[in-house]
N, C-alpha and C positions, 0 to 999 in steps of 0.2 A: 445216048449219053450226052450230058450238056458239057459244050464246050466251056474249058475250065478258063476262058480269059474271059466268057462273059461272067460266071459265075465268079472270079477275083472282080471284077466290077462290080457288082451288083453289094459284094461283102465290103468292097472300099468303099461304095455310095454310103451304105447306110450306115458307116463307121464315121464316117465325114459326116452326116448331117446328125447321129447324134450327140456327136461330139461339140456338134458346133454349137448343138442349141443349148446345152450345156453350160459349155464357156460363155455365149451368148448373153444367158440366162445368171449367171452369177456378176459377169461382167458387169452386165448393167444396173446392179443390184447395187455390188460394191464403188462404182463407177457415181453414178447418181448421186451417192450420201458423200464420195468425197467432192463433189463437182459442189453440191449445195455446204457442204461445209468449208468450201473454200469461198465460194460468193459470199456466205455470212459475212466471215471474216472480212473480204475485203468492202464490201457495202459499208465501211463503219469509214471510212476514208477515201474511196472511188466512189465515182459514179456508178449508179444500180446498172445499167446497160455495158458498162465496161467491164463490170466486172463479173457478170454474166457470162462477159466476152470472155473472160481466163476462165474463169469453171466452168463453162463447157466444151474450152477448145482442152481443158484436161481431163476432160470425160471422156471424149471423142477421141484422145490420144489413147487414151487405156485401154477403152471397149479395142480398138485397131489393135493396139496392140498384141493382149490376150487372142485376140483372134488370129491374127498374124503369126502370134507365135505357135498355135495350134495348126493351121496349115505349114508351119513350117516343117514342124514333126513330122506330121505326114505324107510332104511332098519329098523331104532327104530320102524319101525311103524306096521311092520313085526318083527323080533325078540329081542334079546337082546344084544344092540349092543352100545358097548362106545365111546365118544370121540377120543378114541386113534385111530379109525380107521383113520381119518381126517392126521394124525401122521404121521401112517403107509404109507396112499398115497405120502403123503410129501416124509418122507425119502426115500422111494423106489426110487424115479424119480432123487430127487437130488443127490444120491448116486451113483445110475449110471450113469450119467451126470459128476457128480467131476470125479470118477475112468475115464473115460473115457477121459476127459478134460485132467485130469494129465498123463493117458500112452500117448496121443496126445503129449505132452508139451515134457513127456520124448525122446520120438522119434528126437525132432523137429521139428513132422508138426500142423497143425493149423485145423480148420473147419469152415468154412464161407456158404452163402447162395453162394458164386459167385463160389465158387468150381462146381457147378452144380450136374449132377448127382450122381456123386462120393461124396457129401456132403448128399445127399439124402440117399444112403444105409447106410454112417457110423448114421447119425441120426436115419433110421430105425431101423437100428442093436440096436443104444444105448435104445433107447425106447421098443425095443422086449425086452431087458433082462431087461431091471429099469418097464418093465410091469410084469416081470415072478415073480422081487421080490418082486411088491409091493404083489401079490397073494402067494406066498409065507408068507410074512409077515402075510398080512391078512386071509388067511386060517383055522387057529385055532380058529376064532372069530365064521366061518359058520360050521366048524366041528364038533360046540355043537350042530348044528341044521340040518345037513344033511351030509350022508354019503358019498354025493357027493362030499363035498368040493373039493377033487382035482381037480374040473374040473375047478375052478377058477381063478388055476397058470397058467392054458393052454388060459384063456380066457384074463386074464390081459396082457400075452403075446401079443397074437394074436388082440387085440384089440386095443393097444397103438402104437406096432408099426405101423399096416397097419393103423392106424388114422394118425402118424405122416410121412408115405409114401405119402398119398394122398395129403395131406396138402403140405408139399412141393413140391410134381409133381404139383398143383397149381399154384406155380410161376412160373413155365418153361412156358406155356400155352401165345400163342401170339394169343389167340382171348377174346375178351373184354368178352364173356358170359363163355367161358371156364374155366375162373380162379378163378370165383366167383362159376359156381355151382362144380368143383370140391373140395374146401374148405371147400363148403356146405357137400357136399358127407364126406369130411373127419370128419368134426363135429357131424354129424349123424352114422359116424361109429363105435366109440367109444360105444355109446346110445346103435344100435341095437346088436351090440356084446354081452357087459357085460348084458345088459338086458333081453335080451332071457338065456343066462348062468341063472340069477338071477333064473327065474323063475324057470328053469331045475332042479337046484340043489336045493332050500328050497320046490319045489314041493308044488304050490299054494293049491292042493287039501288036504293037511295034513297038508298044512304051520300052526305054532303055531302063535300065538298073544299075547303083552305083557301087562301084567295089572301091572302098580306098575312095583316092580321089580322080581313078578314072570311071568314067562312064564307058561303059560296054552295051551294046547293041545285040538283041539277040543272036545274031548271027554269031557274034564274040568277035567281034571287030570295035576296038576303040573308035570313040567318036572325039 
């Protein structure tokens, strides 16, 4: 008989990474058209590089966002976990996307899709660190509840940027099946990253659960 806390794992994994690619996947969708419809807009009166700098650091906020608020549903349900996570996703992404925009703007150069590869690693780049700070940020929220947190800063890292490597090596792709399932591949990545972390670090077999607003410990000893 399989033990039923690997088998609630296994249903939480793949509940978390479809969902995520999901949200992921529309995120950036609807994320994208308002990022470039905001740069329209301001390119009639700002500098093209600056104002890159805002509609991508509002992109980056959104995608975080949607996604932040998507683990946050699913982590209240496992521990004790507020709104502000939803925040924290947010700020992380747009934070390093502004900084990034503006030392771009300061230099003089720009970052576009048409740059090709060399637009591909600065994106990477910006996304590995606006991932290390969202886990960074959010860190202290899992440290009530595992001692593992740190591995979270490493996972948001690692998860955001190779999400948004993939995603754009997508567009390069001159075969009509290539382009779609490597973007699939990157929506999915995000999912299976952070979600295997998830499990690693709150550790399903002693995971707590929240009644109200205490947290109870299987044992049924508040924590």
């Amino acid at each position: 008989m399989k033990d039923s806390n690997t088998y609630n794992s296994k249903k939480f994994l793949i509940r978390w990474v479809i969902l995520t690619a999901l949200v992921m996947f529309f995120g950036i969708l609807i994320n994208f058209t308002v990022a470039f419809f905001v740069i329209s807009l301001l390119e009639s009166f700002l500098n093209v590089a600056l104002a890159y700098a805002i509609g991508f650091s509002i992109m980056g906020g959104g995608i975080g966002a949607l996604i932040g608020w998507l683990q946050w549903r699913m982590l209240r349900k496992k521990i004790a976990v507020s709104a502000n996570w939803i925040l924290l996703s947010a700020g992380g992404l747009a934070i390093s996307e502004l900084v990034a925009g503006l030392a771009l703007w300061a230099i003089g150069s720009n970052r576009d899709l048409a740059t090709g590869g060399q637009s591909i690693l600065i994106y990477a780049l910006i996304y590995t660190i606006g991932g290390a700070l969202v886990g960074l940020l959010q860190r202290p929220v899992l440290e009530k509840n595992s001692s593992k947190s740190y591995l979270w800063v490493y996972t948001c890292a690692l998860g955001w940027g190779l999400t948004f490597m993939l995603l754009l090596l997508s567009t390069l792709q001159d075969h009509f099946l290539k382009t779609p399932l490597m973007f699939l591949a990157g929506c999915l990545t995000l999912g299976i990253i952070t979600g295997i972390a998830v499990i690693k670090i709150l550790d399903e077999k002693k995971l707590a659960y929240v009644t109200g607003r205490d947290v109870i410990s299987e044992d049924g000893k508040l924590r």
